[in-house]
C-alpha positions as CSV (number, residue, x, y, z in Angstrom):
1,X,75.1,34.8,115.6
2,X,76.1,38.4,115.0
3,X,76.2,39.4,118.6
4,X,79.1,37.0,119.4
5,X,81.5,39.5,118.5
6,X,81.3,43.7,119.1
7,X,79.6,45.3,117.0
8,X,82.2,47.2,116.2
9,X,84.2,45.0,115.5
10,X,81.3,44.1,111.9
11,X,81.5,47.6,111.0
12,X,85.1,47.8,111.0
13,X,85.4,44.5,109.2
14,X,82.7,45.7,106.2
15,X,84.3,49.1,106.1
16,X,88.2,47.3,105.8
17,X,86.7,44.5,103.5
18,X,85.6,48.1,101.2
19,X,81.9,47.3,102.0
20,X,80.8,51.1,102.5
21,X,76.9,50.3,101.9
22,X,76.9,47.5,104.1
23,X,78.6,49.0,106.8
24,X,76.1,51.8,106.8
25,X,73.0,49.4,106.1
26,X,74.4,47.9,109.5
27,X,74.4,51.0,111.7
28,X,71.4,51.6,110.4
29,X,69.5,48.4,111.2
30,X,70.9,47.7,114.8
31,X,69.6,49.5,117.8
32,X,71.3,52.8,118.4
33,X,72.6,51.6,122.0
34,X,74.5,48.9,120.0
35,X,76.8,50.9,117.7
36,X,77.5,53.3,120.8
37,X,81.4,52.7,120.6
38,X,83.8,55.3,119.6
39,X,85.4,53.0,117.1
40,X,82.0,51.7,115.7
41,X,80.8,55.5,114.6
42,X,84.2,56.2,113.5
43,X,83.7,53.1,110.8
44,X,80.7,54.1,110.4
45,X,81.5,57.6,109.6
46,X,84.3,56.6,107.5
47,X,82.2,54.3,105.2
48,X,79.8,57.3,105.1
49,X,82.9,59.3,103.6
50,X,83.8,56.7,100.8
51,X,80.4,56.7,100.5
52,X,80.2,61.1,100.2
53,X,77.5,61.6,102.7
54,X,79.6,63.7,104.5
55,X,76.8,65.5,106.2
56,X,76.0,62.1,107.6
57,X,79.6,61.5,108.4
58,X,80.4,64.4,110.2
59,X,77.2,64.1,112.9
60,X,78.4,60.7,113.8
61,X,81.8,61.8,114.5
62,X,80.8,64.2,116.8
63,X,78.6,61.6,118.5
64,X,81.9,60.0,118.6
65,X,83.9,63.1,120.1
66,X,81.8,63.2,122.9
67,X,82.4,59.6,123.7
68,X,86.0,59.9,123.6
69,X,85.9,61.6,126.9
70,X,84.0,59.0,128.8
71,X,85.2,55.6,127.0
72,X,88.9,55.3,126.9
73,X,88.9,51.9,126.5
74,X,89.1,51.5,123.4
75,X,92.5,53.8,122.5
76,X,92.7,52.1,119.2
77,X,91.1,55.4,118.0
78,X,92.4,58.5,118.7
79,X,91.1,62.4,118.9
80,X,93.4,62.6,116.0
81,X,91.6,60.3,114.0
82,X,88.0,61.4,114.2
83,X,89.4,65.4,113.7
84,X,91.0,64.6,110.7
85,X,88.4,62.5,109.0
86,X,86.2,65.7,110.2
87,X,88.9,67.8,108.0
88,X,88.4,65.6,105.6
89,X,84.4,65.3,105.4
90,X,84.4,69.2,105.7
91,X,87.0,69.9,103.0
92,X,85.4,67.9,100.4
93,X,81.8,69.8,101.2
94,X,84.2,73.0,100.4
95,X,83.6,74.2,104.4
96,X,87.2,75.1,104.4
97,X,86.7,77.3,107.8
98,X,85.7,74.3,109.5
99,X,88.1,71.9,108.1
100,X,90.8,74.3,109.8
101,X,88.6,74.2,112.9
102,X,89.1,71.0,113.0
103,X,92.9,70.5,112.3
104,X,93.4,73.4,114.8
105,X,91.3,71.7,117.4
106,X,94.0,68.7,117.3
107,X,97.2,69.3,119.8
108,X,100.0,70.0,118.7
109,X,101.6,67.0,120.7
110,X,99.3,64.8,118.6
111,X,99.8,66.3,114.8
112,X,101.1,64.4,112.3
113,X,103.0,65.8,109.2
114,X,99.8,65.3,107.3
115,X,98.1,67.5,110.2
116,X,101.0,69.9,109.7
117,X,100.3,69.8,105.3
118,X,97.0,70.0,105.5
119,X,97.1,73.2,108.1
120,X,99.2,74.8,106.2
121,X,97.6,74.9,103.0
122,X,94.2,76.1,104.5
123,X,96.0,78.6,106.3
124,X,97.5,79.9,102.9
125,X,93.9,79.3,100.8
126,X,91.5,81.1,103.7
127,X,93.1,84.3,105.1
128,X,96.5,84.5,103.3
129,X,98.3,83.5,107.3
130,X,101.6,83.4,105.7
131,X,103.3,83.1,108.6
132,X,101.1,80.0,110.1
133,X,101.6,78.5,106.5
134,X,105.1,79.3,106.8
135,X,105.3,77.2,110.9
136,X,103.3,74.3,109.4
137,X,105.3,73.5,106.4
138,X,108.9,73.9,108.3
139,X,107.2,71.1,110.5
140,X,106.8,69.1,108.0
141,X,110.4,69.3,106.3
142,X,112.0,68.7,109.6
143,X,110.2,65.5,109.7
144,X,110.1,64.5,105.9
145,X,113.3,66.6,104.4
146,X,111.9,65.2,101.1
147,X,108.7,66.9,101.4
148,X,109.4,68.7,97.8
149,X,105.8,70.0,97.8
150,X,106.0,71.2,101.4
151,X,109.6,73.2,100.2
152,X,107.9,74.5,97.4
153,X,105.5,76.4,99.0
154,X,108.0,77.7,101.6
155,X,109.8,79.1,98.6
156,X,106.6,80.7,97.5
157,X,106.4,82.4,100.5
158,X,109.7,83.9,100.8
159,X,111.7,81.5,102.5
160,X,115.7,81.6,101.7
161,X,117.3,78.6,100.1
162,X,119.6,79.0,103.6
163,X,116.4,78.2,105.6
164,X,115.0,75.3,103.3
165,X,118.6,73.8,104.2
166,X,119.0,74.4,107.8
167,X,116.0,72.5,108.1
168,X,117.4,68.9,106.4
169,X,120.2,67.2,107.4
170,X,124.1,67.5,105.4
171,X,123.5,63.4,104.5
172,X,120.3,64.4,102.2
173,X,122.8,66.0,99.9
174,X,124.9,63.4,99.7
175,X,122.4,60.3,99.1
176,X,119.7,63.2,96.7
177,X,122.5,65.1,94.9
178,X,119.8,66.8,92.8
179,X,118.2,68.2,95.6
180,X,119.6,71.0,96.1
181,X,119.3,72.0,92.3
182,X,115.9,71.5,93.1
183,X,115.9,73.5,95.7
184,X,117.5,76.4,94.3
185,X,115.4,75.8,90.8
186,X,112.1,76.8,93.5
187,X,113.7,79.5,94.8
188,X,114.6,80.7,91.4
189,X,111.5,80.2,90.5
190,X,109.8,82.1,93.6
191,X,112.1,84.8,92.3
192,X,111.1,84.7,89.1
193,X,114.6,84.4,88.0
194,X,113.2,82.2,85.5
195,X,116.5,81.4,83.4
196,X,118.4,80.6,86.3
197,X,115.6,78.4,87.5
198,X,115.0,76.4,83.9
199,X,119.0,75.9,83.9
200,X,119.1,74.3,87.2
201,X,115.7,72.2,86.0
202,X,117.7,71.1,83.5
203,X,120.7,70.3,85.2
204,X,118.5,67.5,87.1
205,X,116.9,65.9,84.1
206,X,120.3,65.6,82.4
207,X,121.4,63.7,85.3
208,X,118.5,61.9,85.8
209,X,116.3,61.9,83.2
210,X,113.1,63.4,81.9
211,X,110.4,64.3,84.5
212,X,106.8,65.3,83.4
213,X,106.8,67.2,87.0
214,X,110.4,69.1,86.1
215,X,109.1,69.5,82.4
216,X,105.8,71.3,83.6
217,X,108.1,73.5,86.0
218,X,110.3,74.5,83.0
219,X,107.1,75.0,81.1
220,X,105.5,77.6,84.0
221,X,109.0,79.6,83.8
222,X,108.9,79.9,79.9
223,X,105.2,81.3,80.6
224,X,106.6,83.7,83.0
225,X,109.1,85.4,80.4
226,X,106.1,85.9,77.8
227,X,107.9,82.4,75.6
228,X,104.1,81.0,74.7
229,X,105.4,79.1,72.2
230,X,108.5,77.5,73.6
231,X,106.1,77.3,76.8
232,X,103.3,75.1,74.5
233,X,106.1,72.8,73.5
234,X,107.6,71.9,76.8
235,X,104.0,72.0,78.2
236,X,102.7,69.2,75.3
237,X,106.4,67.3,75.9
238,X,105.0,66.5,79.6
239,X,101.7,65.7,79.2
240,X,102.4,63.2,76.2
241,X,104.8,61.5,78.4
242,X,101.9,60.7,80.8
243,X,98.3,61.2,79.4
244,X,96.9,61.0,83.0
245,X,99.4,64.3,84.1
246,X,97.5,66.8,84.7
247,X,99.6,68.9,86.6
248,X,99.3,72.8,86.0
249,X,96.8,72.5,83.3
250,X,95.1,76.0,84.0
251,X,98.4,77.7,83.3
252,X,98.7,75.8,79.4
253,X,95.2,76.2,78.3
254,X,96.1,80.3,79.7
255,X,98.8,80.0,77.4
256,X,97.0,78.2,74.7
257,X,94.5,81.1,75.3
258,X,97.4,83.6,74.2
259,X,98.4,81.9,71.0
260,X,94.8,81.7,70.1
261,X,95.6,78.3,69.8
262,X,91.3,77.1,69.9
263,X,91.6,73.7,68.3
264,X,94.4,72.4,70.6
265,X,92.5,74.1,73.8
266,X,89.5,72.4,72.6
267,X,91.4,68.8,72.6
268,X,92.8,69.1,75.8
269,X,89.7,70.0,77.6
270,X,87.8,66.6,76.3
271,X,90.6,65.0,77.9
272,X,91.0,66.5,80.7
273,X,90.0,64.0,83.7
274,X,87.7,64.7,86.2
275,X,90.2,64.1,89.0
276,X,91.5,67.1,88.4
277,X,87.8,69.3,88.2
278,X,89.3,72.5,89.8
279,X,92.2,72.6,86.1
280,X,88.9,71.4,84.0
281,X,86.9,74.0,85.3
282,X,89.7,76.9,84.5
283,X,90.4,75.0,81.3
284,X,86.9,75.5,79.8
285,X,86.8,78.8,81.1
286,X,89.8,79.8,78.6
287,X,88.1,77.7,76.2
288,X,84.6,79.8,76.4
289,X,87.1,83.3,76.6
290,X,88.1,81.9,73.2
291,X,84.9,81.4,71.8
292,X,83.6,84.8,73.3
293,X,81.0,82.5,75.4
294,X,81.1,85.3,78.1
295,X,78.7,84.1,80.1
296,X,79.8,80.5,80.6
297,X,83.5,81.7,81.0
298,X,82.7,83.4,84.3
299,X,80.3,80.7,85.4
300,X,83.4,78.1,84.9
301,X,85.6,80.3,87.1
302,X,83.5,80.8,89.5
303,X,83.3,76.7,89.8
304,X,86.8,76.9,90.1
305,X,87.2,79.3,93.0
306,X,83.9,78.2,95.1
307,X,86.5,74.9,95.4
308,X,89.8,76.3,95.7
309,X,89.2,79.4,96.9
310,X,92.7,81.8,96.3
311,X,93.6,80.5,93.4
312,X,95.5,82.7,91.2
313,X,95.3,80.5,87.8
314,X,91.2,80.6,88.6
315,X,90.9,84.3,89.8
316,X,93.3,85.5,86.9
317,X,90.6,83.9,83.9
318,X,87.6,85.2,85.9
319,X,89.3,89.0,85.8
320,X,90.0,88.3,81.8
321,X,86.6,87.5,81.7
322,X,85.1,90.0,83.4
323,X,87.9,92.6,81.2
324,X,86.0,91.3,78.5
325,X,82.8,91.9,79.6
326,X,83.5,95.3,80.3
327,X,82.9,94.8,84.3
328,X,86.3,96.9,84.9
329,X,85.4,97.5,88.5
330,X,85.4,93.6,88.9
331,X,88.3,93.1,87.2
332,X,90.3,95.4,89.0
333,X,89.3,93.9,92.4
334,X,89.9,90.4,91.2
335,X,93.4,91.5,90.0
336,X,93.7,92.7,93.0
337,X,93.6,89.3,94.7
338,X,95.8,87.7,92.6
339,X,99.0,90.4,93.2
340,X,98.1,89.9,96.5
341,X,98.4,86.1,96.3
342,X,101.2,86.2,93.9
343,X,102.9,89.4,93.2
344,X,104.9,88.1,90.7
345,X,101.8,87.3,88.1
346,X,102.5,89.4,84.9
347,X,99.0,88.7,83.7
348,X,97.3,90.3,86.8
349,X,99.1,93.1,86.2
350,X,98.5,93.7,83.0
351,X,94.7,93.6,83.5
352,X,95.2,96.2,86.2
353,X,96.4,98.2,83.4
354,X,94.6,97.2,80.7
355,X,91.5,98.3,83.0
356,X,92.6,101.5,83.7
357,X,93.5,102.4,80.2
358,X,89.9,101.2,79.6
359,X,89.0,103.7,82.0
360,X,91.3,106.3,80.6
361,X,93.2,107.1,84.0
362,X,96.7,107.2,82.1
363,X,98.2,108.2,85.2
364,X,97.2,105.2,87.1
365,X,98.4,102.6,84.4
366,X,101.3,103.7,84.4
367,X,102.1,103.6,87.9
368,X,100.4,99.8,88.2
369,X,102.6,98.9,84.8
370,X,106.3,100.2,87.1
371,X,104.5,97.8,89.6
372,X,105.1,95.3,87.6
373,X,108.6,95.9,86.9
374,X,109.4,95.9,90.7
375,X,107.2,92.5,91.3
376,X,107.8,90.7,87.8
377,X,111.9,91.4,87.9
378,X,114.3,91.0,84.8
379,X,110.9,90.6,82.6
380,X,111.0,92.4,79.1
381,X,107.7,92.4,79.3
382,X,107.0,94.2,82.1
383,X,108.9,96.9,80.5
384,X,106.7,96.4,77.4
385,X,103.7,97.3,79.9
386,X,105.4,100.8,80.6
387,X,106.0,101.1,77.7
388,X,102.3,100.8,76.0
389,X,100.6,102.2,78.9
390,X,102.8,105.5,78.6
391,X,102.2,105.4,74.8
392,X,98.3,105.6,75.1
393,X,98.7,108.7,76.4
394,X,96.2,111.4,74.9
395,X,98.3,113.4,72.0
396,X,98.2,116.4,74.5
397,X,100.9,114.7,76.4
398,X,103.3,114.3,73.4
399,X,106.4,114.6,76.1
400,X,105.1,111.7,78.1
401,X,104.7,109.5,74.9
402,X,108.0,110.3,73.6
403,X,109.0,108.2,77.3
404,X,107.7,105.0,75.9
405,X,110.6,104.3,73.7
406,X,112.8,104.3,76.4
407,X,111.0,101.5,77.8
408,X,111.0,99.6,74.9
409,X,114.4,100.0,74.5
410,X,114.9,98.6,77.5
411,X,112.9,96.0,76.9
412,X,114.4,94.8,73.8
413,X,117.8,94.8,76.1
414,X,116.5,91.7,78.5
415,X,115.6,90.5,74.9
416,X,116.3,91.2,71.5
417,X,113.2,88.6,69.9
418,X,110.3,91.3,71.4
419,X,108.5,91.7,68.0
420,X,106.2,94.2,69.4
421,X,109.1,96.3,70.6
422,X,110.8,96.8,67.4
423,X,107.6,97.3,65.6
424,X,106.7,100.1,68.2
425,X,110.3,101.7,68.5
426,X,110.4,101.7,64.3
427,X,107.3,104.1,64.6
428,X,108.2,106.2,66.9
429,X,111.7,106.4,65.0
430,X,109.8,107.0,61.8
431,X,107.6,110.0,63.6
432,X,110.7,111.4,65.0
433,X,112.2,111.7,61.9
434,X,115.4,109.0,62.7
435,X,114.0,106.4,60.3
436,X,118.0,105.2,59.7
437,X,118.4,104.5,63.7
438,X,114.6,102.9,63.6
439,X,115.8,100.6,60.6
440,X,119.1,99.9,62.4
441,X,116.7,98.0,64.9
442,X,114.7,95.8,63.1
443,X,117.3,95.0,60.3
444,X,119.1,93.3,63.2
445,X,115.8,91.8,64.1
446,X,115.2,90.4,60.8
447,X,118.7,89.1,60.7
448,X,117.9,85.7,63.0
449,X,113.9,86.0,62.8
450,X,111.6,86.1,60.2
451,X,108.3,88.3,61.3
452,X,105.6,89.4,58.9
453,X,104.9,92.2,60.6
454,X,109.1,93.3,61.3
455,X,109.1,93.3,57.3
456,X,106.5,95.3,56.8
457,X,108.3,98.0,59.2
458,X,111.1,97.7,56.9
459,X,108.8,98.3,54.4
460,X,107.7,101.7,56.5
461,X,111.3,102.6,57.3
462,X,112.2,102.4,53.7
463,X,109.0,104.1,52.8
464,X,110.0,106.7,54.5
465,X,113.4,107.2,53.4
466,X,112.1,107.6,49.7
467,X,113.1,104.0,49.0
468,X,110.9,102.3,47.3
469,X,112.0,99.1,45.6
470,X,113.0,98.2,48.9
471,X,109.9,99.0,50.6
472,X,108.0,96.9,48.4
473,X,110.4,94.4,48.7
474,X,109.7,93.9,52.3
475,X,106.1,94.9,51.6
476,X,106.1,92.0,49.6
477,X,107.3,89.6,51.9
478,X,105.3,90.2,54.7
479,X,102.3,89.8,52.6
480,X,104.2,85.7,51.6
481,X,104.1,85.4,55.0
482,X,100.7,86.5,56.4
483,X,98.7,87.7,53.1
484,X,95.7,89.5,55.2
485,X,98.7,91.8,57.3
486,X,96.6,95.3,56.8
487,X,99.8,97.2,57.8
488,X,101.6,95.8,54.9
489,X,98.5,95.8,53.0
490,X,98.5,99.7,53.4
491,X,101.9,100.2,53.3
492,X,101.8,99.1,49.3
493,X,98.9,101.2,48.4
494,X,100.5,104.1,50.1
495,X,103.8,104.0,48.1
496,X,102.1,106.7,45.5
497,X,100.6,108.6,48.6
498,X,102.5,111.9,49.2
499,X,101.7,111.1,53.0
500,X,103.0,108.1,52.9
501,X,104.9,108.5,56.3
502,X,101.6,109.1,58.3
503,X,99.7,106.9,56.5
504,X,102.1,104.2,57.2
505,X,102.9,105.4,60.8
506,X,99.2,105.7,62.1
507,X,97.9,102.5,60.9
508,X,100.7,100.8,62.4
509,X,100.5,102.7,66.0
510,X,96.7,102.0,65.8
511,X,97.5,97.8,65.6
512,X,97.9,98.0,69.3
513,X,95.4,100.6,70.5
514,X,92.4,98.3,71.7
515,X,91.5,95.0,73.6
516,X,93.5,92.8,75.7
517,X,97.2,92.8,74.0
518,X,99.2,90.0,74.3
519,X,102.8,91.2,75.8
């Protein structure tokens, strides 16, 4: 008969033998005084969870918490055990202030190093407690010195590569020799010393072999220097190594967003796997941005952050969206978050901008666009930022305009292949009068790249210098390569114009003037 053994003892059977339903039909047909044992809710609960009745879960584990005091004799489960099935009941119901209630609730003589994980990613993803975070995860690589996700996040949050180290042992190094390439690729990375990090990314897959994890990583740091498309290639080189990698997935259809790239966004969203809803949910959010769905686009990131609360790649499409939508006040606070969570995010900052331009408080942009210089270091971009946000400047301020070449001088410095720069510094070459020195520039960019709309500054400089069987020569080949360019469009049927140098000059300064630009 059924009664021979505990009745516990069924329960855990059915729920070990994966027999959720009949493990609950059970506590649900015997008497309440039968299944009275800690371990028989704690099945029970547990069988609730595969079973995602959480609500359902989480009452009997309480029943079972209150036991725990009276019957220790069955030690088989622990306070540990019903808290952190509690965490885990709470955290899929998106309760994240009770899921850290109930890791917190745990001793610390008792917590595991999944304890110490879980506590310190809830500490980072409600209240930004860096320095609990920061406790939690240094627990955990003491323990586990290969706990690569738990290093990670200390680089992140500003740990040294000297800290990461004191906490592992010499004999790691010697039996992981690519560790501490690893290492120092994250703290690169945290850095945003992006170069350095890809080289010593590299350096580990020579040795031992392609990674979709390291190829992604790679992929994130091209993204961070403004390298969409070298980004989209490394990006597509580790998903099609495994087409059930997900990893990052917000941050490629963001950059697939960039290129304009709709048909490819549109493809990896129908494949995208519902394991990973929070990157589905951002995905079609880019995917609606592209399609100027406005509505749906905030919807989807709104999904996304009622899950994972805190999380840049989801806050970062909601303030695009919103920039779109003309909800600047919105935006800006959403930006906000994001610098907050990660200073180092160029995109945030460039909606900060982007908004205030929007606003016309010139001032302000250009003090949130040297932000970004001091948060997003050794980025030519950032220096772009200055550099357009000073040049939007009303007329009136001709002096602080003039300051925008300097930028993108500077710019073009960290690295040569800025189109935009050399298309802006031409102009303002051309308006200065020093058309030879604003030639100088993008004959050496034309030299090793081949840019429709570099030509047709050639055509301009040459244009302006009275030249013009070479102007529509370059004219001419801008239009081969892109024939709806308007600049070089206009540059040709302003070659009999008297005004041709302000004809050619306005058109081309007004290229960049509205919307959400690409740096």
């Amino acid at each position: 008969m059924l009664c021979v053994k505990p009745t516990r003892e069924y329960i855990q059977n059915l729920y070990e033998a994966g027999l959720y339903r009949s493990a609950e039909l059970l506590g649900g047909v015997l008497p309440k005084n039968r299944i009275s044992a800690v371990s028989s809710l704690f099945y029970l609960a547990a069988a609730l969870q595969q079973l995602q009745r959480y609500s359902q879960a989480i009452e009997k584990l309480y029943d079972a918490l209150l036991l725990l005091e009276h019957d220790k004799q069955h030690v088989s489960i622990t306070e540990c055990d019903i808290r952190w099935l509690l965490y885990q009941c709470y955290h899929a119901l998106h309760d994240y202030d009770n899921a850290l209630l109930s890791l917190q609730q745990i001793k610390p003589k008792s917590r595991t190093v999944q304890v110490y994980m879980a506590l310190g990613n809830l500490y980072r993803r409600i209240g930004g407690n860096k320095k609990d975070a920061v406790e939690c995860y240094k627990e955990v690589v003491r323990t586990q010195p290969l706990a690569l996700e738990a290093i990670e996040n200390l680089m992140e949050l500003g740990q040294s590569t000297k800290e990461i180290v004191s906490l592992t042992t010499e004999t790691m190094f010697g039996k992981f020799d690519w560790l501490i390439d690893w290492i120092e690729g994250c703290a690169h990375k945290a850095r945003n010393e992006n170069v350095h990090a890809i080289a010593r990314y590299n350096q580990i897959i020579e040795s031992n072999g392609h990674s979709s994890h390291l190829l992604v990583k790679i992929a994130c740091c091209y993204d961070n220097m403004g390298k969409y498309g070298k980004a989209r290639e490394v990006f597509e080189a580790a998903y099609k190594k495994d087409n059930n990698f997900f990893e990052c997935a917000g941050i490629y259809a963001s950059v697939l967003h960039k290129l304009e790239d709709e048909t490819t966004l549109e493809r990896f969203c129908i494949n995208m796997k519902d394991g990973r809803i929070v990157e589905s949910y951002i995905c079609h959010s880019y995917l609606s941005l592209l399609k100027e769905d406005y509505s749906r686009a905030l919807l989807l990131s709104d999904k996304a952050i009622e899950i994972k609360p805190r999380y840049p790649p989801a806050l970062t499409v909601r303030g695009m969206v919103l920039f779109r939508m003309n909800k600047l006040t919105e935006a800006m606070v959403t930006f906000r978050q994001v610098i907050a969570l990660q200073p180092g995010c160029f995109e945030a900052h460039k909606g900060m901008v982007m908004s205030l331009l929007r606003y016309e408080r010139h001032k302000e942009a250009v003090v949130a666009a040297k932000a970004s210089v001091k948060r997003c270091p050794g980025q030519a971009r950032a220096f772009m930022l200055v550099a357009y946000a000073t040049s939007r400047y009303p007329q009136e301020h001709c002096k602080l305009k003039e300051k925008a070449k300097d930028f993108y001088l500077r710019a073009l410095s960290l690295d040569p292949t800025i189109e935009e720069a050399v298309c802006c510094l031409s102009n303002i070459y051309i308006r200065e009068g020093n058309v030879h020195e604003g030639l100088e520039h993008v004959k050496s960019y034309l030299t090793s790249n081949n840019s429709a709309r570099v030509h047709a500054c050639a055509g301009h400089c040459y244009a302006a210098l009275g030249q013009a069987d070479q102007a529509h020569y370059h004219y001419n080949i801008a239009l081969s390569l892109n024939p709806n360019l308007d600049s070089a469009l206009n540059g040709l049927h302003s070659l009999d114009s008297l005004d041709t140098q302000s004809e050619s000059h306005s058109e081309s300064e007004n290229e960049f003037s509205s919307g959400w630009v690409n740096l």
